[in-house]
C-alpha positions in Angstrom: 101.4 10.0 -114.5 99.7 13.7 -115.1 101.0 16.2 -113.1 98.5 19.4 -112.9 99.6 22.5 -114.6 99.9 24.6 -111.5 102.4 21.8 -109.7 104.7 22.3 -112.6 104.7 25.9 -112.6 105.2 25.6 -108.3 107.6 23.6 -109.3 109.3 25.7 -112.0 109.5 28.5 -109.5 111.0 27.0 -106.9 113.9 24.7 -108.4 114.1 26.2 -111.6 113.0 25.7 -115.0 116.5 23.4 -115.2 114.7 20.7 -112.7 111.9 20.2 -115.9 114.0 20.0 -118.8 113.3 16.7 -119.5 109.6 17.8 -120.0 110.2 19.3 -123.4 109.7 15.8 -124.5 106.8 15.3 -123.2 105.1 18.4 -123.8 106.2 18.9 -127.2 107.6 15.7 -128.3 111.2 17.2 -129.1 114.0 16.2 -126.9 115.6 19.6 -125.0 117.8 21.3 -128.2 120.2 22.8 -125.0 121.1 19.1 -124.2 123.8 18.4 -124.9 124.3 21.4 -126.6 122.7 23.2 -129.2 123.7 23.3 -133.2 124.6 26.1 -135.9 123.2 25.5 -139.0 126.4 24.9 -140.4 126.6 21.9 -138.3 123.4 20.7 -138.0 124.2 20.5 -141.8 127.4 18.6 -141.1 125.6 16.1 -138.8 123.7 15.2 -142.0 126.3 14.9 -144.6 128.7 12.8 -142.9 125.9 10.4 -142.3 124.7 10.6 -145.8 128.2 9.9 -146.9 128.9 7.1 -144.7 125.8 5.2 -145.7 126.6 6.2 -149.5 130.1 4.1 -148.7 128.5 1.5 -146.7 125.9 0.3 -149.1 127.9 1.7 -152.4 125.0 3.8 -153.4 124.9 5.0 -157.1 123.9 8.8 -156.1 121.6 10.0 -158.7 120.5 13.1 -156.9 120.8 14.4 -153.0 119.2 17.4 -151.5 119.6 18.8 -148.0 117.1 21.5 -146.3 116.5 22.8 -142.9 113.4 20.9 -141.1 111.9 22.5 -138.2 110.7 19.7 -136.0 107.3 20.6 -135.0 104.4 21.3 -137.4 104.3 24.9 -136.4 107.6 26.4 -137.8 109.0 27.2 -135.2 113.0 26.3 -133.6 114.6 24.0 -133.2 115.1 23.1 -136.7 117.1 19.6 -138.1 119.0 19.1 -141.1 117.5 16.7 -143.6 118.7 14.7 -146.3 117.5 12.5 -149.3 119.5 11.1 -151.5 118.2 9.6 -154.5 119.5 6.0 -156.5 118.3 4.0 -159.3 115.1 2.0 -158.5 115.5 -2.0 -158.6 113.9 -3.8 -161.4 110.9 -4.8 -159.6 109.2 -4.7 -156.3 110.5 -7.8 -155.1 114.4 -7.0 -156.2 113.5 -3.6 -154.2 112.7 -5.6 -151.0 115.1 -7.7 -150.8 118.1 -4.7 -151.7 116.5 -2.8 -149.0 117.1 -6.1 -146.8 120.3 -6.6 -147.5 120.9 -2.7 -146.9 119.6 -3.0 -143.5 122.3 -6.4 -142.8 125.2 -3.7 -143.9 124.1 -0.8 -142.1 123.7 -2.6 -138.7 127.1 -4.7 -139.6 128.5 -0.8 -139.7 126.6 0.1 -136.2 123.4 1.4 -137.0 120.5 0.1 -134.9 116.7 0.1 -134.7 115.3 2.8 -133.1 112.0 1.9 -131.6 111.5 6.0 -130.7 111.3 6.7 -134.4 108.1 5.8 -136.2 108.0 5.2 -139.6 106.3 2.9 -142.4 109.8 2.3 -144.1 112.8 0.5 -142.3 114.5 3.2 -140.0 117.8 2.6 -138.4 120.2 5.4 -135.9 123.6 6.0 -135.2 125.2 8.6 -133.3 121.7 10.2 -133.1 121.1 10.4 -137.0 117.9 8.8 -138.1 118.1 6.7 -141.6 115.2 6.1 -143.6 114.9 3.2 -146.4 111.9 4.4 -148.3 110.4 1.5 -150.2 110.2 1.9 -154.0 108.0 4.1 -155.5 106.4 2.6 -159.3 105.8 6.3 -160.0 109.2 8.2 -158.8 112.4 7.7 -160.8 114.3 7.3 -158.5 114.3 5.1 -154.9 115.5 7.1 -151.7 117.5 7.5 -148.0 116.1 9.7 -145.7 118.9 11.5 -143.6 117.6 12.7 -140.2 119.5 15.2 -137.8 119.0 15.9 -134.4 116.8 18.5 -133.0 119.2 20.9 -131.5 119.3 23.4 -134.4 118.2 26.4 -132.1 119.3 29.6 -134.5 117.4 28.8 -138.0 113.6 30.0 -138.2 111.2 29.1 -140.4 112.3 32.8 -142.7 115.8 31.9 -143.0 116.1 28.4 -143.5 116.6 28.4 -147.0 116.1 26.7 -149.7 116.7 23.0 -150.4 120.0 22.8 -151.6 121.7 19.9 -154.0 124.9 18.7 -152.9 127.3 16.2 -153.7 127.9 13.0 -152.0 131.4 11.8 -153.2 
């Protein structure tokens, strides 16, 4: 259903901008940062670590590198911002091998209580849990080493684009 531009704003001005909150969705494809409450980046970088760590745990990952950096969540730049994480491991021995680890991955993270998310769209296997977005990036013949996406929530309402940061290594055990 399309509502016309001047029944929103009407509609704005009388009840508040509160009564269309749930518009940021669809007019920018973000969820509302302010629900249910917005992030520091401190821990919007949190949110992202304790994920990364429990899937390191989960699948016994042998952590060969893992970076974390600010991600604003729109293509302009601007707030909110996410933290993001990806953690690097050896790469399997062939593509098949890689396919089926990446299987069984997916049985142990949804034994632990990740599920599919059918909001997310990617071209790798992508599972959530407590509103953290993993990734299971299929094996790259050129890269040396395989990767996890971590993906935080949109609610990161205090970083901008100038003082984001730099990627940042960190260490998972």
């Amino acid at each position: 259903m399309r509502i016309p531009t001047s029944t929103a704003i009407v509609a704005a001005v009388l009840s508040g901008c509160a009564a269309l909150s749930g518009w940021s969705v669809i007019m920018t494809g973000v969820p509302n940062p302010m629900r249910p409450a917005p992030m520091t980046p401190e821990e919007s970088k949190s949110q992202v670590l304790k994920a990364a760590r429990e899937v390191v745990a989960i699948l016994g990952l042998d952590v060969v590198e893992a970076s974390f950096w600010h991600s604003a969540c729109n293509s302009r730049g601007d707030p909110p911002f996410r933290g993001r994480m990806r953690i690097g491991y050896p790469p399997a021995q062939s593509p098949r091998a890689a396919d089926d680890q990446i299987a069984a991955m997916l049985d142990l993270l949804r034994a632990a209580g990740f599920s599919a998310d059918s909001a997310f769209l990617s071209h790798a296997p992508a599972l959530r849990k407590n509103d953290v977005i993993i990734v299971l990036r299929p094996q790259d013949p050129n890269a040396t080493t395989r990767g996890v996406d971590v993906i935080g929530e949109c609610r990161d309402v205090t970083t901008t684009i100038e003082d984001r940061g730099p990627v940042q290594s960190v260490v998972l055990d």
